[in-house]
C-alpha positions as a Python dict, from the first residue, in 0.01 Angstrom:
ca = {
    (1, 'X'): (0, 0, 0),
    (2, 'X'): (-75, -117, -369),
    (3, 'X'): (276, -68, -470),
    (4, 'X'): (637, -119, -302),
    (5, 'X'): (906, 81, -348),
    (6, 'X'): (1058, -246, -345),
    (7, 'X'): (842, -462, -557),
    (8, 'X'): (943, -511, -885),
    (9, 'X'): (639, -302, -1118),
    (10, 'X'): (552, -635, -1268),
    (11, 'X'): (502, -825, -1006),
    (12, 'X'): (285, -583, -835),
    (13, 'X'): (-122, -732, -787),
    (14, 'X'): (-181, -372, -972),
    (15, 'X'): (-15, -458, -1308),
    (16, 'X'): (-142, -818, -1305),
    (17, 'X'): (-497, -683, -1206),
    (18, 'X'): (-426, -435, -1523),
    (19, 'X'): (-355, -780, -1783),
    (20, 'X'): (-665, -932, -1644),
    (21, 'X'): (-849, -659, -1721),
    (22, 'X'): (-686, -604, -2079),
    (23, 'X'): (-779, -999, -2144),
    (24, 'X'): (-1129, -905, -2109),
    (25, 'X'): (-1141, -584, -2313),
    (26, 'X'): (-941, -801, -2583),
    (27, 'X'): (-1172, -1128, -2558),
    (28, 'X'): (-1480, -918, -2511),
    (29, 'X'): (-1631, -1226, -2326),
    (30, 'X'): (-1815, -1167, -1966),
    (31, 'X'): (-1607, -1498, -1828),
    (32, 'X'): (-1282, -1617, -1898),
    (33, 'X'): (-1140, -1931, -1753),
    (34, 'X'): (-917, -1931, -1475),
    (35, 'X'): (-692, -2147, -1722),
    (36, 'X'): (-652, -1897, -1987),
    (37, 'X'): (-562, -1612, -1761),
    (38, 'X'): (-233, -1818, -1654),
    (39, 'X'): (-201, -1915, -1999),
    (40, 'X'): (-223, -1517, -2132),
    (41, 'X'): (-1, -1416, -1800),
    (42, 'X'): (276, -1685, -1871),
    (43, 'X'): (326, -1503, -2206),
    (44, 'X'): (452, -1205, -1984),
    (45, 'X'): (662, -1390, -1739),
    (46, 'X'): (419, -1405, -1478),
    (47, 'X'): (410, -1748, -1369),
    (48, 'X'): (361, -1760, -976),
    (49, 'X'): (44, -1852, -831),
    (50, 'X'): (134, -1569, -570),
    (51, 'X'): (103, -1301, -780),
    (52, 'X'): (-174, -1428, -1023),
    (53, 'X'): (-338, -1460, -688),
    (54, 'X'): (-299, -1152, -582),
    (55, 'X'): (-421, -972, -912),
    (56, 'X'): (-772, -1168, -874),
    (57, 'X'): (-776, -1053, -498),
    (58, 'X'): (-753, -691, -585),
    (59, 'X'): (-995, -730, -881),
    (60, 'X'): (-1212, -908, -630),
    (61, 'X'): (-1145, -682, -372),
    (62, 'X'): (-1249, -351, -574),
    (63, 'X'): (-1592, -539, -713),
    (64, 'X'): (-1463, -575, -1062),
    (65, 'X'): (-1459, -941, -1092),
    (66, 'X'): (-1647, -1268, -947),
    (67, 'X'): (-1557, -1627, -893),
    (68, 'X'): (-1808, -1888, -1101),
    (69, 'X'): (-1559, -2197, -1057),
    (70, 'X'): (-1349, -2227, -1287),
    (71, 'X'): (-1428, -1858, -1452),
    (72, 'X'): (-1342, -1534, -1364),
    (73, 'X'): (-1667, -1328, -1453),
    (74, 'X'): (-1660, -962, -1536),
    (75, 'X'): (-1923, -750, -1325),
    (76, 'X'): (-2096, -504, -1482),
    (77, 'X'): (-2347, -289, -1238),
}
């Protein structure tokens, strides 16, 4: 289940996944750093690891995204 009836919305690894995603379309860079995303996501109240986490896994998860320590690189097949 992507989303809990329970969960707040915002907290959910599909709305982080969703600011990730927005950072790259607004940065129009291939790689951000791992740094900056926790940066951009503090300025929306996410601040646990857990769910920053979680939004990478998904992106991960769904082949959107790659790990090049310490950037998050953009696939694009």
């Amino acid at each position: 289940m992507l989303i809990s009836k329970d969960e707040k919305i915002k907290t959910s690894s599909v709305f982080v996944a969703s600011r990730i995603l927005k950072m790259f379309h607004n940065s129009n860079k291939q790689r951000i750093s791992i740094f900056d995303i926790s940066k951009e996501l503090k300025k929306e109240n996410i601040t646990h690891y857990r769910q920053i986490l979680f939004g990478l896994m998904f992106l991960y998860s769904v082949g959107i995204i790659d790990f090049e320590e310490p950037y998050i690189r953009i696939i694009n097949d």
